[in-house]
Each structure stands twice: as structure tokens, then as C-alpha cells.
C-alpha positions in Angstrom: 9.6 -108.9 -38.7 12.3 -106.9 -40.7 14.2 -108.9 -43.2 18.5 -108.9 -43.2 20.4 -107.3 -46.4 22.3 -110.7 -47.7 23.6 -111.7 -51.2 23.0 -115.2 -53.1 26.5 -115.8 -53.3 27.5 -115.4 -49.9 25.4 -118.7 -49.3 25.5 -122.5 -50.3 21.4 -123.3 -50.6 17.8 -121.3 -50.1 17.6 -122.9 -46.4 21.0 -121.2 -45.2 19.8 -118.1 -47.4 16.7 -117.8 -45.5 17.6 -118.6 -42.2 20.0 -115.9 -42.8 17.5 -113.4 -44.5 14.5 -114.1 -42.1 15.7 -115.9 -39.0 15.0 -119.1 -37.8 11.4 -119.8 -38.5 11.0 -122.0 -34.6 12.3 -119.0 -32.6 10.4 -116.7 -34.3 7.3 -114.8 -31.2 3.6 -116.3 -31.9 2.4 -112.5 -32.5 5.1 -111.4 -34.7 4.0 -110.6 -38.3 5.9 -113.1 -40.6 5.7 -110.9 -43.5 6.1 -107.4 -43.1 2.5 -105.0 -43.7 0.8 -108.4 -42.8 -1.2 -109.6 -40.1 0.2 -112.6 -40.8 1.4 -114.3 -37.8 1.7 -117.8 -36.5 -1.2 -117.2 -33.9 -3.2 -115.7 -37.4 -2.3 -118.8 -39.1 -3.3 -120.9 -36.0 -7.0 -119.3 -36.0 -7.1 -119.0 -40.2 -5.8 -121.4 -41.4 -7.7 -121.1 -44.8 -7.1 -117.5 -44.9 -4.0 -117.2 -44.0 -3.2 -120.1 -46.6 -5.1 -118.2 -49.3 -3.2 -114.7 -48.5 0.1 -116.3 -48.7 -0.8 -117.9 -52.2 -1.5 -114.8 -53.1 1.9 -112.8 -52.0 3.8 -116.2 -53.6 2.0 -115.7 -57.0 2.6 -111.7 -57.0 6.1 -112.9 -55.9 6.3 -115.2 -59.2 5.0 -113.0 -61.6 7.5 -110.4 -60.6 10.2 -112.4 -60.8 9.1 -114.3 -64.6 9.1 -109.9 -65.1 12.3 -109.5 -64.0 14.3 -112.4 -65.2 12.5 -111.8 -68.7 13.7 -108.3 -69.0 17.0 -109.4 -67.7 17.7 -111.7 -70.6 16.8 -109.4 -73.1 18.9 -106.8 -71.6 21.5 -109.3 -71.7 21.0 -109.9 -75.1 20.1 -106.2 -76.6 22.6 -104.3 -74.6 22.2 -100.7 -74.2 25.0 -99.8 -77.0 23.5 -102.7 -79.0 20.4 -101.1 -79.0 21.6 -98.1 -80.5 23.2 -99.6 -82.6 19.9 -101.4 -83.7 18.1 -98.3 -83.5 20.8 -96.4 -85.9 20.4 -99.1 -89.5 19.4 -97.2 -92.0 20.8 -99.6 -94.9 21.1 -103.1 -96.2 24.6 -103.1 -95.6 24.7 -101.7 -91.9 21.9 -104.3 -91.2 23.9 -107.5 -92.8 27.2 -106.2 -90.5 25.2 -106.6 -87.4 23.3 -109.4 -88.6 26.4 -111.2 -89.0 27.8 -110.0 -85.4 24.6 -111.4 -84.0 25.0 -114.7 -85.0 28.6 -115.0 -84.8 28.1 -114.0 -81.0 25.7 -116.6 -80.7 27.7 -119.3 -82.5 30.6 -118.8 -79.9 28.1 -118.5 -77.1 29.7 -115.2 -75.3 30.1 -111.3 -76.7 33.6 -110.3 -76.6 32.2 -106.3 -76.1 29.9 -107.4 -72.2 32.6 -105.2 -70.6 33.0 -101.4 -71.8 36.4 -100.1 -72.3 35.4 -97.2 -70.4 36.1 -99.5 -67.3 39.6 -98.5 -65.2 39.5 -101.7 -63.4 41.9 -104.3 -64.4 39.5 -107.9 -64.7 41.4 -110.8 -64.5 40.7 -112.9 -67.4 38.9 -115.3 -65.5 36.2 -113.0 -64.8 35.9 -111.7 -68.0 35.6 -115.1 -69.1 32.5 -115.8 -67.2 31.1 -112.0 -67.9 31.1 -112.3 -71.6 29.0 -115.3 -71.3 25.6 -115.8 -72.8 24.5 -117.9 -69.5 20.4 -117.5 -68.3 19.6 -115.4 -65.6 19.4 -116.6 -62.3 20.2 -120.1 -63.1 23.9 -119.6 -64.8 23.5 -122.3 -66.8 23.9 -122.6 -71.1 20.6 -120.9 -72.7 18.8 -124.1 -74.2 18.7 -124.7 -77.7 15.0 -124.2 -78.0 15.7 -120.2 -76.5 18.4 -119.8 -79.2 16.6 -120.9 -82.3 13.0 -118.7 -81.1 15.7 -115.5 -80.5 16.6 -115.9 -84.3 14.0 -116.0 -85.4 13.2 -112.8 -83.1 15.7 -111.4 -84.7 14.5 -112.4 -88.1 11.5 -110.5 -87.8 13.0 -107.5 -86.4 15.0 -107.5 -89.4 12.1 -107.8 -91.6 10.9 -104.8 -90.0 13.2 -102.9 -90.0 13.8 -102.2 -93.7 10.3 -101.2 -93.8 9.7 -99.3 -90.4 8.9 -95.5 -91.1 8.9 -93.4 -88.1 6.0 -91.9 -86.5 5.5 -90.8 -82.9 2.6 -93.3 -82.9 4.4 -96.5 -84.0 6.6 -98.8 -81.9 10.2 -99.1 -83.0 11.1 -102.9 -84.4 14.1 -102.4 -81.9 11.2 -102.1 -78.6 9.2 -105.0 -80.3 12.1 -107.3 -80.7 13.1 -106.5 -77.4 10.0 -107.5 -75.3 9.7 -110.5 -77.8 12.7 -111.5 -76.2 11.4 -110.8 -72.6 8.3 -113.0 -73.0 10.6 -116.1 -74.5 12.3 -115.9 -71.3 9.0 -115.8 -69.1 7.5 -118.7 -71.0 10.8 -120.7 -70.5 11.0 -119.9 -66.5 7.3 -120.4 -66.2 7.3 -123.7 -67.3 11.0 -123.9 -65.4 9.8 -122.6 -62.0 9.8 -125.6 -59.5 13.3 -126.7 -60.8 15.0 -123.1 -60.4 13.2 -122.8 -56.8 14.2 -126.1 -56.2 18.3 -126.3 -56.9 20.3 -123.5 -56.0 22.6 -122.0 -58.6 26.2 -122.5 -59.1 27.7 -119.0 -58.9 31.5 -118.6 -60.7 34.2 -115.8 -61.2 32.6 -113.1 -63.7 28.8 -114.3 -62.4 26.5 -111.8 -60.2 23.5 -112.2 -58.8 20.9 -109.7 -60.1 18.7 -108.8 -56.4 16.0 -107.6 -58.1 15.6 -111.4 -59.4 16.4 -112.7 -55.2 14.3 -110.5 -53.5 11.4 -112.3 -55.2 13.0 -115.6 -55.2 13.5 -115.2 -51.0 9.7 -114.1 -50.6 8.5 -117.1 -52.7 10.6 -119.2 -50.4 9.5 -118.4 -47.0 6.0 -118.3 -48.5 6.4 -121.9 -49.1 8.0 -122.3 -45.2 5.1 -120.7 -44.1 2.7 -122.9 -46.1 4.1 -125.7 -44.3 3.2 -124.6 -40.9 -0.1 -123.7 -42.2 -0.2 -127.8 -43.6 0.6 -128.9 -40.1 -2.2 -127.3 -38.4 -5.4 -130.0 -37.5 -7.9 -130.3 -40.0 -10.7 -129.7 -37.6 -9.2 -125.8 -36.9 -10.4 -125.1 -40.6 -14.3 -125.8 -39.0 -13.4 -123.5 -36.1 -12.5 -121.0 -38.5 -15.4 -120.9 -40.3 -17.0 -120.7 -36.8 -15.3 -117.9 -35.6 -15.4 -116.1 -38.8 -19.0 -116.3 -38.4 -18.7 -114.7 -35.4 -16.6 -111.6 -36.4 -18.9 -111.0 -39.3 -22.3 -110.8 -36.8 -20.5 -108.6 -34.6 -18.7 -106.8 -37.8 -15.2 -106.8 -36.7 -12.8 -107.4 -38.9 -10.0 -109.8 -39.1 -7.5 -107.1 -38.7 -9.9 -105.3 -36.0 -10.0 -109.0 -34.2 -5.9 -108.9 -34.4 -5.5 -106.1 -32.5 -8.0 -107.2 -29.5 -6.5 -108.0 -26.2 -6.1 -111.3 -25.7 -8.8 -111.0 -23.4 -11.3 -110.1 -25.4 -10.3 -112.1 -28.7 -10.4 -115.5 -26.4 -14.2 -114.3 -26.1 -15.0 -114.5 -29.3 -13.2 -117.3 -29.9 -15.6 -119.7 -27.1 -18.2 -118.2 -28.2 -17.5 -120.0 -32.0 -16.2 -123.3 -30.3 -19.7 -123.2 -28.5 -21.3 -123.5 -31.7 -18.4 -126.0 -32.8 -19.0 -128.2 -30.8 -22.2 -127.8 -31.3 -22.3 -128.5 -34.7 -20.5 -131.8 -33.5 -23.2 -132.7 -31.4 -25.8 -132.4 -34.2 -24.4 -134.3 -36.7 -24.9 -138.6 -37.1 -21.8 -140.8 -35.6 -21.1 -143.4 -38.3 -18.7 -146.4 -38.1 -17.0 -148.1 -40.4 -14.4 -150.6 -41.4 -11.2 -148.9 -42.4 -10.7 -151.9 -44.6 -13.9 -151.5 -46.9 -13.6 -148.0 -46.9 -11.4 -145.1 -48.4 -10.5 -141.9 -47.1 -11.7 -139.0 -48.8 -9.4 -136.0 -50.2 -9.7 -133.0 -47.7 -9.9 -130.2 -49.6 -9.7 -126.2 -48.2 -10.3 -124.1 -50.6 -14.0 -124.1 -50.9 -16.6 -125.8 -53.1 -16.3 -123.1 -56.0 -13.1 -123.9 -56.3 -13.0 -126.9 -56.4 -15.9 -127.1 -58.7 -13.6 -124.5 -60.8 -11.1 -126.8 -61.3 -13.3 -129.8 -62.0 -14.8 -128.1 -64.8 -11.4 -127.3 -66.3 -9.9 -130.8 -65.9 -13.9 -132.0 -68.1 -13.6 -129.5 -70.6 -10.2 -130.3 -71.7 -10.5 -134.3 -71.8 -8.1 -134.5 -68.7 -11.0 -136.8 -67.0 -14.0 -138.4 -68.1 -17.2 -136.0 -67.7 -18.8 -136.5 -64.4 -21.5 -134.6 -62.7 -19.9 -132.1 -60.5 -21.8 -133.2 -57.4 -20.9 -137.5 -57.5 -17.3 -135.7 -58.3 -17.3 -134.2 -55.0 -19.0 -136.4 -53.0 -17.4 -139.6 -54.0 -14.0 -137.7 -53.6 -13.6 -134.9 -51.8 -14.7 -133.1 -48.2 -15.0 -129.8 -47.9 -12.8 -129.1 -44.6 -14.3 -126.3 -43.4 -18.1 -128.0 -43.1 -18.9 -130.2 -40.4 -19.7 -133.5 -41.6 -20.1 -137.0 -40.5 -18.5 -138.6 -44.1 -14.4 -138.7 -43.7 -14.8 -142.0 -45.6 -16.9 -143.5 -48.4 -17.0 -147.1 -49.5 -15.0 -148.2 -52.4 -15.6 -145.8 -55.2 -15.6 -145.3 -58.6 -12.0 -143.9 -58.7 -11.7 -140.5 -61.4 -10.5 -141.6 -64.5 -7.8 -139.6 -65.3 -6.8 -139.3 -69.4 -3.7 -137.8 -69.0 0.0 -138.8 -68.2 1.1 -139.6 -64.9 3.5 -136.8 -64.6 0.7 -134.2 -65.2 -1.3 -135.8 -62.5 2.0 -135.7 -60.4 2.0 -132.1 -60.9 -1.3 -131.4 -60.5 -1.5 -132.8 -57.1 1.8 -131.7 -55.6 0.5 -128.4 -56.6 -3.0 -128.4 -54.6 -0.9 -129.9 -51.6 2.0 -127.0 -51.8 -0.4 -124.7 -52.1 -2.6 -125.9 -49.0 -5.4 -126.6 -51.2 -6.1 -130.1 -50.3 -4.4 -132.2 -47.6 -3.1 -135.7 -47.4 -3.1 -135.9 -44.0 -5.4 -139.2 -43.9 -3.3 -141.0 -46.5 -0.8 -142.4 -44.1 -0.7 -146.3 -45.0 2.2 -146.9 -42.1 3.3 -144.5 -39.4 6.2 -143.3 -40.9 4.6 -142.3 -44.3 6.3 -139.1 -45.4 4.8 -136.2 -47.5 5.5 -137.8 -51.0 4.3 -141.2 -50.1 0.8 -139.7 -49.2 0.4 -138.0 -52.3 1.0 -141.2 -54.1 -1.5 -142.9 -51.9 -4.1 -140.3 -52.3 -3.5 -140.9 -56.3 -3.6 -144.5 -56.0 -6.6 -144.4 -53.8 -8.7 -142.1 -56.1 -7.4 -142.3 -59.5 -7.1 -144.6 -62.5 -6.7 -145.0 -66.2 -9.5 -145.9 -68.7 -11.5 -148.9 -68.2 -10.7 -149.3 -64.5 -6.9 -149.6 -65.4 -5.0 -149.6 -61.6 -2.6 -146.8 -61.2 -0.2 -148.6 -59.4 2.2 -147.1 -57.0 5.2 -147.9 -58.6 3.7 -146.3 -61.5 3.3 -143.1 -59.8 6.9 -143.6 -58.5 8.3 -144.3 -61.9 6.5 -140.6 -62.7 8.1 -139.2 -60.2 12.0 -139.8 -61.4 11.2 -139.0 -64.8 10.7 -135.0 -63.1 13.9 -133.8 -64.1 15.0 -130.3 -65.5 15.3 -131.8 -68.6 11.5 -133.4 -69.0 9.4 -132.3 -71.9 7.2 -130.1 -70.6 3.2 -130.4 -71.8 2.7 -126.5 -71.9 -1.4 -127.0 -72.9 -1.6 -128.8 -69.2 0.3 -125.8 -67.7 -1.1 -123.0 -68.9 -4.4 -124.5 -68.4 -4.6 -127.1 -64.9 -1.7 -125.3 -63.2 -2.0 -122.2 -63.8 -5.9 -122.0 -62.4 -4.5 -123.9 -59.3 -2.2 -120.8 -58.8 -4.7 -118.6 -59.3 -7.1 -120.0 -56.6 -8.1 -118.5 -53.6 
């Protein structure tokens, strides 16, 4: 499908933004590829599920990194302008560096820079527009740089200053003025990092004088419908991920490939695909009918990603004391089923739950992340037939997890957790840059 030119500001949220940029995701054909230079298509997604879940991650991480890039270099250029960087770039003395020094933090303590807009403009701005140009606002989000920001780009600025005085020139040696520059850039991708579910989540508040840099929305629109698409993927049956493995089987003993198997006639694709429901249902056949009492038993976490990664992730939650050391295998079994093997366990009797060492936010976190991603589903944690998405993440926690010594997480716990996710929360950067981030990285 070919995406629509649009602009941030000529839209209210990201769903009229999309709709807008992509069409309407129902009314889009079965064969059409969702994302251009993709195979991806809903009939793909409908036969690989996992793979198609797994590719998408992948374009929706790209899509992040590239915009942490962008936004990063955007508030350093916001920052070090291009005459401010000459000017940087020209100090010779103490005095020239104590002039700008002192325009630095003057511009800083007002909170907007006077010089934004060259004089070299003919256009006559009115003065509200000027007023919101000359702003010192973040990127993307328009709202007042945090205090935290400020303070680290002094003392940015501090050491560029330090440098300075001392930098000799040689073709080999960076100039303190690049340094202090893409010291700036990674404060700002830290910051949106740790930032990036609220940004994606509330749509900015655009006023006279503030744009809407696209190379920041073009990422920002392919992370979104990544995340549509993801939740077509979550609403396909759990037993499809079983066929796939079937059928993928079958492609790799006749070696065709997934985008050879793609451009077969429908004819000849529905072939192939009997051929591995044959051996499905086989497989169903072979395996030992169990019954149980829903009331003495618990459901089991489906999880789609594979035992490697899974076993990837309980190793990193171990090593860093966010769970009490288990062996890997009564880790899995007592918790987890791997969606793509036929089995004849979808429930276990009442378990030793993980004990998690953490807070309850970070757990929050951690799960909503494996279920946005399509890593694990929650699917079997409906308690009443109405239960929404959130409530069977907080059943799945309550079913599987608990505090030292037994200690029930309760649900209103978990609910509690839940409202204390705002924009303002204190973020635990060790758990980021360590849980999270590998969860992104799966696939």
C-alpha cells in the first residue's frame, strides 16, 4: 500500500493521523502488503503469525531508534544553532568565551533565545509566532525541557568549556564544539528512551510559532501502525501459531521460501497448506487428552517467541535479582507454553508463583511489553466475559507472580501500579536498559 503526504498539525490524535496516512485498516484487501517492500499482508499474518509478529518488531524498533536519532540531533540543533556554532568554533580567549558563556545561561534562565529567527528573514512574524519560535520547548512533544535536561546540558557545556581553552587543532582531533554537540544529542535520546510510551501515547499540543519536524513523524506514523498491525496479529487463534510451525516445516522440505510461497497461486499455496494441517491434526491425534478442574488449576502464560527466548529473558530477570534463581526448565514448565508445540498441558495445578523482587510498576512494564509486542498472550486470562486487555494482564500477574515469602500480589495492587504510570514517574533506568530493552530486541 502507498502511504498519503499529511502533516501532524493538520490532525487532532495518531488514530485520525493514521487513518488519514494509511487508510482504514478494516477496508484494507487480504493480499495487499501493509507495509510497503514487505510481504506483509493480512493473509501473511493469518498463516505467520509468529513471523509476521517478529518482522514487525523488528521494522517498530528500527522505527524507534531512528527516531531517538532524530529527535536527539534535533535538540542539539535547537540548542547549538548553526551561527551559534560558529560562534563556538571562533573562541580564541578568556574573554570571548565568558561573553558567550554568559549568553548561554542567560538564554537558559529566560527559557527562549531572542536570536531563533535570522534577520535575514523578509517575512513579517507576528509576535505571537515569534513567541512560540524562540522557545526552548523539546522536540516532538512541545512541552518545557525538564529540569534534569537543563542542569546535564550545563554541565555539557561546562566541559566544553574546559576544553576549549586547551583544544589545539589537529586534523586528527575532534573539535570540543562536535563533542559538546553529540553530548547534547545523546541526553536527548536517553530522555525520550525512557519517555517513549508516554510521547507515542498523548498527541502533542501544537501552538502558533511550533512546527512539526517530519523527519521525527515519519518514524512516529510507522511505529504506530506497527502497533495496529500487532493487534491484528494478537487476535489471531492461538492454535494458528502450531499450524505455522507446520507449514513452515513444509516450505523448508520442499525449499520454498516464504516469499517464494507468497507469490503461489492460491491454488497451489492451499496445497501446501493441507498438507501441514494433515500433520496438525495429526499431531493432535497423538498427543494424551487430559481433564481437569478449572477451579484447582491455573492457566499457563502462552508464550510465542520461542524457548531461547524466553530462556533469554529468564536469565536476565536471575542475574540481576529481579526474581529469585530458579532452574530454567521448572521456570518454564510451571509457567509458560510454548505456542507453537503441540502439547496436552494449557493448565498446571496450583503453582509456585515467580517471586518477583522488584516494584510493581517494573513488572507492569515488563508484561505490557511482551503482550504489545506479541510475545506472550493473555488470551486465557479472562476471569468474566467481558475482561478487556488490561484486566488480563493483571490476572496473568496475579495468577503467576508474588512477593517474597509467598506475599499475594493482589489485584488492586497491580491497579494501584498502574495509576502511578504517569509522565511524571521516576523512571528505574537499570530495569530499562536491562529487562526492556532485551524484550525489544527479541525476535
Amino acid at each position: 500500500m502507498h502511504n498519503r503526504d499529511t502533516y501532524p498539525t493538520d490532525h487532532k490524535d495518531y488514530d485520525e493521523l493514521l487513518e488519514f496516512t494509511y487508510g482504514n485498516f478494516n477496508e484494507i484487501a487480504l493480499e495487499t502488503p501493509l507495509i510497503d517492500g514487505t510481504n506483509i499482508s493480512k493473509r501473511f499474518c493469518k498463516l505467520f503469525p509468529k513471523v509476521a509478529s517478529s518482522q514487525i518488531q523488528q521494522l517498530r524498533v528500527s522505527a524507534e531508534d531512528k527516531l531517538m536519532r532524530v529527535i536527539g540531533q534535533n535538540f542539539a540543533n535547537m540548542i547549538v544553532t548553526s551561527d551559534f556554532h560558529n560562534e563556538l568554533s571562533r573562541i580564541e580567549t578568556k574573554e570571548e568565551l565568558t561573553l558567550i558563556s554568559t549568553k548561554f545561561h542567560l538564554i537558559w534562565d529566560k527559557g527562549y533565545d531572542p536570536d531563533r529567527i535570522p534577520s535575514s528573514h523578509n517575512v513579517d512574524f507576528s509576535q505571537e509566532f515569534k513567541k512560540g519560535y524562540q522557545k526552548l520547548v523539546m522536540p516532538f512533544t512541545n512541552k518545557r525541557i525538564p529540569y534534569s535536561l537543563i542542569e546535564k546540558t550545563k554541565q555539557a557545556f561546562s566541559e566544553f568549556k574546559s576544553r576549549i581553552m586547551v583544544f589545539s587543532w589537529a586534523p586528527h582531533i575532534t573539535h570540543p564544539v562536535k563533542t559538546f554537540e553529540y553530548r547534547l544529542q545523546k541526553i536527548a535520546e536517553d530522555y525520550y528512551q525512557d519517555k517513549l510510551t508516554d510521547i507515542l501515547t498523548v498527541y502533542p499540543v501544537f501552538s502558533d510559532g511550533v512546527g512539526a519536524c517530519m523527519s521525527e513523524w515519519n518514524q512516529v506514523s510507522t511505529i504506530k501502525w506497527c502497533d495496529v498491525i500487532q493487534d491484528y496479529i494478537r487476535a489471531i487463534e492461538d492454535s494458528q501459531y502450531q499450524r505455522e510451525s507446520e507449514l513452515l516445516n513444509v516450505l523448508s522440505e520442499k525449499a520454498v521460501s516464504l516469499e517464494m510461497f507468497m507469490s503461489l497461486s492460491i491454488e497451489t499455496a492451499l496445497i501446501l497448506q493441507n498438507e501441514a494441517e494433515q500433520h496438525y491434526q495429526q499431531s493432535l491425534e497423538n498427543k494424551q487428552q487430559t481433564k481437569s478442574s478449572a477451579e484447582q488449576y491455573t492457566p499457563l502464560i502462552l508464550w510465542r517467541r520461542g524457548e531461547k527466548n524466553l530462556q533469554s529473558l529468564w536469565k536476565i530477570l536471575a542475574e540481576n535479582g529481579y526474581i529469585e534463581h530458579k532452574e530454567f526448565h521448572q521456570f518454564l514448565c510451571n509457567h509458560f507454553q510454548l505456542v507453537d508445540k503441540v502439547t496436552d498441558t494449557v493448565k498446571v495445578p496450583l503453582i509456585q508463583k515467580i517471586v518477583w523482587k522488584s516494584s510493581t510498576v517494573n513488572l507492569l512494564e515488563m508484561v505490557e511489553a511482551l503482550e504489545r509486542f506479541n510475545i506472550i498472550s493473555a488470551h486465557s486470562f479472562n476471569r468474566k466475559t467481558s475482561t478487556g486487555r488490561t484486566g488480563r494482564i493483571r490476572n496473568l500477574i496475579h495468577s503467576h507472580f508474588c512477593r517474597p515469602n509467598n506475599k499475594e500480589i493482589s489485584l488492586a495492587a497491580i491497579r494501584q501500579a498502574a495509576h502511578r504510570k504517569t509522565p511524571n514517574m521516576k523512571i528505574d533506568y537499570g530495569f530499562n536498559h536491562t529487562v526492556l530493552k532485551s524484550i525489544r530486541s527479541m525476535q
